[in-house]
C-alpha positions in Angstrom: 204.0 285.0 -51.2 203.4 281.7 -50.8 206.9 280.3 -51.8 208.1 283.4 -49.1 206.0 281.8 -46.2 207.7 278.0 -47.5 210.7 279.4 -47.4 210.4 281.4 -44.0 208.8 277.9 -42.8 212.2 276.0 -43.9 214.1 278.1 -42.3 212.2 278.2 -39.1 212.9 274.9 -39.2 216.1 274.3 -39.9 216.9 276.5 -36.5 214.7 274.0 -34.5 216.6 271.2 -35.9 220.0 272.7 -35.3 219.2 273.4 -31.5 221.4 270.9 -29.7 220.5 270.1 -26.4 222.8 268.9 -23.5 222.5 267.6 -19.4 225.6 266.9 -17.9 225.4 265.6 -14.3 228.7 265.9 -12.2 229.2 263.3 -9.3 231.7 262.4 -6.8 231.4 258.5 -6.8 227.9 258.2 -6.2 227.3 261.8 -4.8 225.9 264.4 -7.3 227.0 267.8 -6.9 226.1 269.6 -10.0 223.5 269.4 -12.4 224.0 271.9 -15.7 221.1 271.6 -18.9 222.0 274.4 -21.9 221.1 274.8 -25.4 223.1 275.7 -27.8 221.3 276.7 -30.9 222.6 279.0 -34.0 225.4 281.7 -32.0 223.5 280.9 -28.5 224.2 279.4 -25.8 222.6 279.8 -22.7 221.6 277.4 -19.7 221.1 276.7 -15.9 223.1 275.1 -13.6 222.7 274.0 -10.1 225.4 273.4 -7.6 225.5 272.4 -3.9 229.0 273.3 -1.9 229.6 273.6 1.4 226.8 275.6 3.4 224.7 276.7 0.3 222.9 275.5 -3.0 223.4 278.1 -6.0 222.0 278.3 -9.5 223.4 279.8 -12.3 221.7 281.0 -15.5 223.9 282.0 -18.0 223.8 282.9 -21.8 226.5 283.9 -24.4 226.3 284.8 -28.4 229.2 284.8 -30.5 229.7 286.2 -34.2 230.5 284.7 -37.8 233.8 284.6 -36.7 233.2 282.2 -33.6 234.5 284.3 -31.4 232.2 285.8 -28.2 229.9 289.2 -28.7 228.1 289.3 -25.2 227.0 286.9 -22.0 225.4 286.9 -19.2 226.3 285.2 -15.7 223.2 285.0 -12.6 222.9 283.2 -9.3 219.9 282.9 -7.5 218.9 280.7 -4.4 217.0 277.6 -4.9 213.2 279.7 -4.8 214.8 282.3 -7.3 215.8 284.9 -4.5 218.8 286.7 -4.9 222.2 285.3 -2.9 222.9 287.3 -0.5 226.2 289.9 -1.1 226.4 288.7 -4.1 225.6 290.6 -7.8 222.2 289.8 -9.2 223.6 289.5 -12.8 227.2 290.2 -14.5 227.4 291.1 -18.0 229.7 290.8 -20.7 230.1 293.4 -23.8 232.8 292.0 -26.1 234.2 293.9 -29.3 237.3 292.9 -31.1 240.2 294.6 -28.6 238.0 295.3 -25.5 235.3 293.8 -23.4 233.2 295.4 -21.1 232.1 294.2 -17.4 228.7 295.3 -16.0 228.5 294.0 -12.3 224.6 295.1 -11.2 223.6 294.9 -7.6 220.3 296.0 -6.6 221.4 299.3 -6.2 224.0 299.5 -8.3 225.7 299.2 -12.0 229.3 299.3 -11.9 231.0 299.4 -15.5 234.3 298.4 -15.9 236.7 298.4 -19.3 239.3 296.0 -20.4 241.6 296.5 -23.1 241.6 292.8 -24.2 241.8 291.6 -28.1 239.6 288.6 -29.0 238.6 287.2 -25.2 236.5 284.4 -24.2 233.7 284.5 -21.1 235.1 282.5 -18.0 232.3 280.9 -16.7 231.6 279.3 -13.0 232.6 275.7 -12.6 230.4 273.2 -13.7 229.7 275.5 -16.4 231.4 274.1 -19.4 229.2 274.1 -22.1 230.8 277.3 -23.3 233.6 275.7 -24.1 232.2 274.0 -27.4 232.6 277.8 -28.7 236.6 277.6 -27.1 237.1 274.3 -28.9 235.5 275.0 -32.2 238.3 278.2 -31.7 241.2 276.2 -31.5 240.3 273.9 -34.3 239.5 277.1 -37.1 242.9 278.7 -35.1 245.4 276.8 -33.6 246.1 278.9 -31.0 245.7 277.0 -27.1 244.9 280.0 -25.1 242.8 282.9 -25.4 242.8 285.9 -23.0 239.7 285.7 -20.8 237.6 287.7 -18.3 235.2 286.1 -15.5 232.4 287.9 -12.9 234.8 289.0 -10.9 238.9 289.7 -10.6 241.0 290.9 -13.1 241.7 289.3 -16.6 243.1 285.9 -17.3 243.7 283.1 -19.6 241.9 280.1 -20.6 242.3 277.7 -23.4 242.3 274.1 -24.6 245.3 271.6 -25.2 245.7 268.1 -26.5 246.1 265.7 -23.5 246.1 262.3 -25.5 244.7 260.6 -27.9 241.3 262.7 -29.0 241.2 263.8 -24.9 241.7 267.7 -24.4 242.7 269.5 -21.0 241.6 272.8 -20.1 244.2 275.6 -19.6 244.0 278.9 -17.2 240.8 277.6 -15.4 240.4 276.9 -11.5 240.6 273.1 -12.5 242.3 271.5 -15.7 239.2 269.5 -16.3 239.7 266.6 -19.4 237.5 267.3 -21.7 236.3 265.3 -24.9 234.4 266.8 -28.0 232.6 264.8 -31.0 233.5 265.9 -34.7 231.0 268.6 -34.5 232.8 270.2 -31.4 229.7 269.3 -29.2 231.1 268.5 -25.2 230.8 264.7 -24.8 232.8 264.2 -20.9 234.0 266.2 -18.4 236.6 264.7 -16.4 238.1 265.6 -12.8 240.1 262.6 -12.4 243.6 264.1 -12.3 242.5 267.3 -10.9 241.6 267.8 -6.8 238.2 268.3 -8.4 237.3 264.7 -9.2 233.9 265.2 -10.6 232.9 263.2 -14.1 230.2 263.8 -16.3 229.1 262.8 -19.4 226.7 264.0 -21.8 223.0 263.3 -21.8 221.6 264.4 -24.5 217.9 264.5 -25.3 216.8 264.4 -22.0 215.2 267.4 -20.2 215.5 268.2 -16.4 213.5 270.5 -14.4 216.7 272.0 -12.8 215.1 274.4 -10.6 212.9 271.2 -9.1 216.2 269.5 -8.7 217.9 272.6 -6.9 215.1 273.3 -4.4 215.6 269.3 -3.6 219.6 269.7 -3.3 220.8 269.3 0.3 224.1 271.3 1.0 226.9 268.9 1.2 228.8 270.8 3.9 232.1 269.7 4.6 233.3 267.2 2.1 236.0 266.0 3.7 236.5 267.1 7.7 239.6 267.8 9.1 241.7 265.5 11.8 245.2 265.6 13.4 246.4 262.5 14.4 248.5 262.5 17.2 251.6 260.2 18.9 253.8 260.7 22.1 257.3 259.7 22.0 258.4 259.8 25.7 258.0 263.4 27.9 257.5 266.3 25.3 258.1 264.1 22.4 254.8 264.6 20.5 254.0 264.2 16.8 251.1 265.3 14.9 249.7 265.0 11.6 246.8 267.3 10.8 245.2 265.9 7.7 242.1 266.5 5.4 239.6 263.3 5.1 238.2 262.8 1.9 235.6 260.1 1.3 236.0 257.0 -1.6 232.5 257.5 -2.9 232.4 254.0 -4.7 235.6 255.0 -6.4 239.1 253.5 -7.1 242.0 254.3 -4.7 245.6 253.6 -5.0 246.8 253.7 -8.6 243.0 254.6 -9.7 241.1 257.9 -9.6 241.6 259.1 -6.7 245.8 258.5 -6.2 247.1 258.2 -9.9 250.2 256.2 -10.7 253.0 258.8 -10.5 251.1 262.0 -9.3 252.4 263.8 -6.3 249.5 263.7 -4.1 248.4 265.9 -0.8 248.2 262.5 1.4 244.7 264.2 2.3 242.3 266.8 0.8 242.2 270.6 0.8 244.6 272.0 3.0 247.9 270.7 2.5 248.7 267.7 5.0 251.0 269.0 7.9 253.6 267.4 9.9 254.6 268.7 13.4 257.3 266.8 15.3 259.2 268.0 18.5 261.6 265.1 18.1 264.5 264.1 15.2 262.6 261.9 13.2 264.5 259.3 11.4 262.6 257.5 8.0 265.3 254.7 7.1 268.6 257.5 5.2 266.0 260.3 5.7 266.4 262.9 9.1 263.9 265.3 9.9 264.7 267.8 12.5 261.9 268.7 15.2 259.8 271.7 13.2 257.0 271.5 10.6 256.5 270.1 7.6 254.2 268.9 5.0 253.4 265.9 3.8 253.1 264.2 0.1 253.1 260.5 -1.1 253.9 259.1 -4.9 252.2 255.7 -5.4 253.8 253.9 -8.4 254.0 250.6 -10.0 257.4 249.7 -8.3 256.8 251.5 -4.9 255.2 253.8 -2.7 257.1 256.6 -1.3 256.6 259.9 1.3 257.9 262.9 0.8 258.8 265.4 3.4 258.9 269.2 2.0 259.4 272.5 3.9 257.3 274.5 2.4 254.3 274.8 5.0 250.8 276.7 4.8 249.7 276.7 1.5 247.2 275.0 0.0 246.8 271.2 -1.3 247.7 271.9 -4.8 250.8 273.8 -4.3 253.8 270.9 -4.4 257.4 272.8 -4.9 259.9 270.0 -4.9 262.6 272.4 -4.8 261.7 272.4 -0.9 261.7 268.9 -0.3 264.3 267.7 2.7 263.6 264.4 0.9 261.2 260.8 0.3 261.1 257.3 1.8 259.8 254.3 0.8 256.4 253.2 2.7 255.4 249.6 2.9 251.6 248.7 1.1 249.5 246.4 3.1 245.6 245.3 2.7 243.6 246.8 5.1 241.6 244.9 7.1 238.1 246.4 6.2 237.1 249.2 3.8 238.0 252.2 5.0 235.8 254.7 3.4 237.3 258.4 5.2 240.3 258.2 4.7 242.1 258.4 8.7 246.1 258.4 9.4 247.5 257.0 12.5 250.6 258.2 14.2 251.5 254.6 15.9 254.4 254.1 18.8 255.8 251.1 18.7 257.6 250.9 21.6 260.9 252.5 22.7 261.5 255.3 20.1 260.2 253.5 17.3 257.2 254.7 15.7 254.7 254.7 12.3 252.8 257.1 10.4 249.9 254.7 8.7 247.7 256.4 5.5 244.4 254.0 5.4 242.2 254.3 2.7 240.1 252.2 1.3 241.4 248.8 1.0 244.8 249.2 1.6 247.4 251.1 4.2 251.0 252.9 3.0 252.7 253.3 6.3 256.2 255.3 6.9 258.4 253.6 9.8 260.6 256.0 12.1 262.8 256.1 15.3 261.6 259.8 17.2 264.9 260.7 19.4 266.3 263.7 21.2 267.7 266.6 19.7 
């Protein structure tokens, strides 16, 4: 009996000690804007997380178990308000039933439970963003596998993918997910860094382990963050009816690095704004050095480099930030880098006349200004 109890003791033990506890804290710059605390202990893993976007703060609780085989059994997704009151129009809890070639979707409203099959073999959970202690379970996956994508399911939609694949060095990128975050793991397959840096999603967090946050305190302290970066249109007039306009998103520097840093990589084919993509509206033939532009819309992209900055002027108009087809491109120009007089922390465009038909589109950001020269003449 006695050597039972020692035994049962040990054990007890040994699950204590293998409980490995995690904070990460996602910024902007300075700015936090997510705060996620989980445990993951034995074939658990389950935490909180509190975000604040736009209008609203939200918390998350989730939880998901996985079998011998590493692969997931069940989870749990649920958002609250701040004080623990349900968000409005939105499920109280989704839950996850997962067997070897199906998984099963409860979505439970107040007054509701609505059950929903999927014929999918061997899928993962996908989980909010900011939620990416889960994928310790998807990396641990790939290493006993090989494989870089698993099909996956989330709280709401239809299914997808998700997986993990090598980026460089011992640096990982996420597949199939809103963002393809970097992500680092230690030899144990425990998440060390989460990085936004070459994503529209900038955020960076690293782990904190051993220390313990009262999340909920921290959530009901949260201010919304609103807009994060406002929208402008920047306007010139080129002579009666000649008008051009560039309506543009504003995102903020946050203490961060610009131009050939994190926020405009060396190479990357950037939105010359934030959200939306950046649009161009010109009722005049707009000439950049060998480059013509035609009165009509456009939008609006810029590639900094180590030997030059150029714009690039693309047809496709309407869609969002991310979406960059050069197949539509009428074509690029190079732009001239100057210091800018002060910081400029929003980043504002200016649509310049020079005098006569000549004219300049200036992108000022932080310390420096790319600026696109032009003659604006009749049709």
């Amino acid at each position: 009996m006695r050597a039972t109890l020692v035994l049962l003791a040990l054990s007890a033990s040994a699950l204590r000690l293998d409980a490995q506890h995690a904070t990460f804290i996602y910024r902007l710059g300075k700015d936090t804007v997510a705060i996620d605390q989980y445990t993951h202990q034995g074939n658990r893993i389950a935490g909180t997380m509190a975000q604040r976007a736009g209008a609203a703060v939200t918390v998350v609780r989730y939880e998901m178990t996985y079998g011998s085989d590493g692969r997931p059994t069940s989870a749990k997704i649920a958002r609250s308000q701040p004080d623990g009151s349900p968000v409005p129009n939105q499920p109280t809890e989704v839950r996850f039933t997962v067997s070897a070639d199906s998984i099963i979707r409860e979505t439970v409203r107040p007054d509701s439970v609505q059950r929903t099959a999927f014929g999918l073999r061997g899928a993962m959970i996908a989980f909010p963003i900011y939620v990416y202690g889960p994928t310790e379970v998807l990396a641990s996956m790939r290493k006993s596998r090989g494989a870089d994508s698993v099909p996956t399911l989330g709280p709401a939609g239809g299914p997808g993918f998700i997986g993990i694949e090598v980026a460089g060095g011992d640096t990982l990128r996420l597949r199939g997910a809103p963002y393809p975050m970097r992500l680092m793991f230690d030899a144990s397959n425990r998440l060390m860094l989460v990085d936004g840096g070459m994503t529209t999603n900038k955020v960076i967090a690293t782990r904190e382990a051993g220390s313990t946050i009262d999340v909920m305190a921290v959530a009901r302290a949260m201010k919304p963050t609103g807009v994060m970066s406002g929208r402008e249109v920047a306007r010139g007039a080129f002579g009666a009816g000649g008008i051009v306009l560039v309506d543009y998103g504003r995102p903020m520097v946050r203490e961060r690095s610009v131009w050939g840093g994190a926020l405009v990589p060396f190479d990357s084919v950037w939105r010359a704004g934030a959200n939306d993509a950046t649009h161009l509206f010109t009722t005049r033939v707009l000439t950049f050095g060998q480059l013509t532009v035609p009165p009509g819309s456009y939008t609006l992209w810029i590639q900094h480099t180590r030997t030059g900055t150029f714009l690039i002027v693309n047809k496709q108009t309407g869609q969002w930030g991310t979406v960059y087809d050069p197949a539509l491109d009428v074509g690029r120009v190079a732009m001239q880098m100057a210091p800018a007089p002060t910081h400029v922390e929003e980043m504002t465009v200016s649509v310049r006349n020079m005098g006569g038909n000549r004219g300049a589109i200036d992108f000022a950001w932080g310390n420096s200004v790319a600026t696109a020269t032009f003659t604006a003449t009749a049709r």
